[in-house]
Structures are given as structure tokens and as C-alpha cells.
GUZAPA-907423 format. One record per residue (C-alpha): y, z, x. Coordinates in steps of 0.5 Angstrom, whole numbers, plus 500, padded with zeros to 3 digits. Example, Ala and Ser with C-alpha at 12.3 -4.5 7.8 and 13.67 -1.06 7.14 Angstrom:
BEGIN
491516525498514527
END
This chain:
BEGIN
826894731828902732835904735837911734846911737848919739855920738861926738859929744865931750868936754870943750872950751869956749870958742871950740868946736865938736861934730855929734853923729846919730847912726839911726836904725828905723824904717824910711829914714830917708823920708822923715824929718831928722832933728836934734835937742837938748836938755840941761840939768832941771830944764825943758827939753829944748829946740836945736835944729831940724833938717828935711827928708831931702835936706832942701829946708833946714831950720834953727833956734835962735841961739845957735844960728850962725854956730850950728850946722845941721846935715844928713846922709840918707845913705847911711841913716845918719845925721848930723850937727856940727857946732862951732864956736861953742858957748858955756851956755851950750852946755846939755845933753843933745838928743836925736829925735826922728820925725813921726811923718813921712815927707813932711816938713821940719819941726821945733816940737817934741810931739812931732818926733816918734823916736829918740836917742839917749843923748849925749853930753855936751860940756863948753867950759869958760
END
């Protein structure tokens, strides 16, 4: 069955940095495309960052390029988002989402993702 496990989040401060990780249970991992979003309290669901089966395109929102880093390791069904220089406005609870197509090419949209993670919080005090 798939399972998806969000890790890393916390309580920072500004200008801090934090490394959340998604151990993914599901079959071809190594072919989907991988992403990460995030939502806060009585907001949509927003766009962070996505990476490709092979990891050769790599797209970002606006808001967090130049801060964040997303990566993968096919080895161990995992990736990753690296944030630094974090802003209050960074606040929300980050979800993992696994794309629904094999070999495809990365996405902003929700639909476009089959499985998702129960996220984790992610707090960037003033």
C-alpha cells in the first residue's frame, strides 16, 4: 500500500533554515515526478517546488526561488526540500504529493498528483 511520511518541520526564526524529508512507499518511485506544497490555516493549497523522475528539471513558485532547494534520491524513495532563509510568510503545513504519471514532466497542479502525505508543520517566527 502507499504511504508517504513527512519529516523535518518545526519552529524557526527568520533567516533560519529547516531540511523536511518524505520517505515514499509506492511502486515506481523512481519514474514519477515528486513535489512538495503547502497550506495555511483557511488558505488554498499552494505550489512549492517539484522535481523530475531523473531529477534534470526542477521547477519553483515565485516566492521561494533563490531560498529553496528541492532533491531526490531514487535510492531510497525520498525526497527533499531544503529551505533557507525562511520567512514568517513561509509559515504552513508542507505536503509531499507523488505525481500520477510515469516519466512525466513536472507540475504546479494539485490534480496532476495521485498520492499525498499528512504534512508537516512548518512555523518561521519574526
Amino acid at each position: 500500500q502507499v504511504q508517504l511520511v513527512e519529516s523535518g518541520g518545526g519552529l524557526v526564526q527568520a533567516g533560519g533554515s529547516l531540511r523536511l524529508s518524505c520517505a515514499a512507499s509506492v511502486s515506481a518511485f523512481s519514474t514519477r515526478t515528486m513535489g512538495w506544497f503547502r497550506q495555511a490555516p483557511g488558505q488554498e493549497r499552494e505550489f512549492v517546488a517539484a522535481i523530475n523522475w531523473s531529477s534534470s528539471s526542477a521547477n519553483y513558485a515565485d516566492s521561494v526561488k533563490g531560498r529553496f532547494t528541492i532533491s531526490r534520491d531514487n535510492a531510497k524513495n525520498t525526497v527533499i526540500l531544503q529551505m533557507n532563509s525562511l520567512k514568517p510568510e513561509d509559515t504552513a503545513v508542507y505536503y509531499c504529493a507523488v505525481g500520477r504519471r510515469l516519466y512525466s514532466i513536472t507540475s504546479y497542479r494539485p490534480r496532476e498528483y495521485e498520492y499525498w502525505g499528512q504534512g508537516t508543520q512548518v512555523t518561521v517566527s519574526s
